[in-house]
C-alpha positions, -999 to +999 in steps of 0.1 A: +379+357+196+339+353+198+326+384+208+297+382+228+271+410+219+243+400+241+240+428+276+239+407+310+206+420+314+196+403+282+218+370+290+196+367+324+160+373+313+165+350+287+186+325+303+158+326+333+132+321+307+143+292+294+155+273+328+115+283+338+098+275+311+117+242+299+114+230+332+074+234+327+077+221+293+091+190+304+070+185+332+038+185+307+059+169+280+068+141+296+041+114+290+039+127+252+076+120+250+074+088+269+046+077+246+062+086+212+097+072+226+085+038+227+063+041+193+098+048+179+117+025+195+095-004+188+092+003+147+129+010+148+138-018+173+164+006+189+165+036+212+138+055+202+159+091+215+185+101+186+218+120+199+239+138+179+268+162+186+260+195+177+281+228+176+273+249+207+280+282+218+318+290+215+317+265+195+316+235+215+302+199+212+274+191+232+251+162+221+213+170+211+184+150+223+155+142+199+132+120+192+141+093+166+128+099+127+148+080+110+165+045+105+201+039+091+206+028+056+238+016+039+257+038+024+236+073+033+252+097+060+243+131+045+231+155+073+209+171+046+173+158+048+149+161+020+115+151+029+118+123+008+144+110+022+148+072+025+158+069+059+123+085+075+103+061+093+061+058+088+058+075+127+089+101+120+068+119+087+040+128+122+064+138+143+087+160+121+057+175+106+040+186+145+074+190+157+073+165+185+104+151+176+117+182+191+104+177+224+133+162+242+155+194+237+140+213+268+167+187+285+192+210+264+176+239+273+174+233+307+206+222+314+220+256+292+235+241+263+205+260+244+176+284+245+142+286+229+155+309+201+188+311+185+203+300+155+199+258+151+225+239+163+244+221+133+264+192+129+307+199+127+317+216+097+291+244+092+290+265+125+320+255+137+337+271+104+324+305+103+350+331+098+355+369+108+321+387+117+301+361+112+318+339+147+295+360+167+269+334+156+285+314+179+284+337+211+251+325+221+239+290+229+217+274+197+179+279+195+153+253+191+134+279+171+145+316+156+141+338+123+160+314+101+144+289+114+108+301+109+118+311+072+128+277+065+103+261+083+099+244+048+132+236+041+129+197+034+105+205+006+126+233-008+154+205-008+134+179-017+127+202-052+161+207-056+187+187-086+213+183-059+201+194-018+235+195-004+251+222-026+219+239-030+220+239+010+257+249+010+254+273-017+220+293-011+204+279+028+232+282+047+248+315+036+212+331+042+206+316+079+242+330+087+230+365+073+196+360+094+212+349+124+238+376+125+210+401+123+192+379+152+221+387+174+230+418+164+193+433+171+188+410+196+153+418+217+136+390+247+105+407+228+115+395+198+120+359+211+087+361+226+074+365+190+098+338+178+083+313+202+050+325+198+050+323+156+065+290+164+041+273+180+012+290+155+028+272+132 
């Protein structure tokens, strides 16, 4: 059982800011994501939106919206991305780097399957296999931006520096977001997600 450590005074202010302020975000955002959607769609000659299933709160599916980075290669399916990975396109080194690609996740916000701030959604097999404490990770809907996200903000170089980026994500990365987000939770704040959000878009 997920316990759920967040007050229903906390679970409405922040669930009323995001519906408000991803519903503004989109409203400006749109032309930007318009634009870059058929930048992407053109150099990949495919949808220029990537959708994923991601592990949600409680741990269910729901399927992310972002903008496309990357094209498919033969014989490469690792989730882990260095930042000199193959499969990034010219356009998708821009938009990871300014974070546009991220754009489209307001939809996800808006709609509730996440917030601004909160622990990053991951594929199946990471989240979705926490065990004990650690499940209450999983109480809150995922984050486009939080603490562990911030402090690896740099985390494709880090890979990228790395003899082997899977274990070294699976080994070291992981274990210390799930230690960060726990603490997210667990000393949860709206102030604090105000300074989440507001570090995040400093940069």
């Amino acid at each position: 059982m997920i316990i759920n450590t967040l007050s229903n005074r906390q679970k409405f202010f922040k669930r009323t800011f995001d519906i408000c302020f991803s519903a503004l975000g989109l409203f400006l955002a749109a032309p930007i994501i318009l634009l870059v959607w058929v930048i992407v769609s053109i150099e990949t000659c495919s949808n220029g939106f990537f959708i994923q299933q991601r592990v949600g709160r409680q741990g269910k599916l729901f399927k992310i919206i972002k903008i496309k980075t990357m094209k498919k290669i033969v014989g490469i399916n690792s989730s882990i991305t260095s930042s000199q990975d193959v499969r990034i396109i010219k356009s998708g080194v821009f938009f990871r780097n300014t974070k546009i690609d991220e754009l489209p996740q307001l939809w996800n916000v808006l709609i509730g399957e996440m917030s601004f701030v909160g622990p990053r959604p991951d594929v199946p097999g990471y989240a979705d296999q926490l065990k004990g404490n650690d499940r209450v990770i999983l109480s809150i809907s995922p984050g486009i931006t939080g603490p562990a996200s911030l402090k690896y903000k740099d985390e494709e170089l880090l890979l990228t520096n790395q003899f082997d980026p899977k274990k070294y994500n699976d080994e070291v990365i992981w274990p210390d977001k799930v230690k960060i987000n726990y603490e997210y939770i667990k000393k949860y704040s709206f102030l604090k997600d105000i300074h989440y959000i507001w570090k995040s878009i400093k940069g």
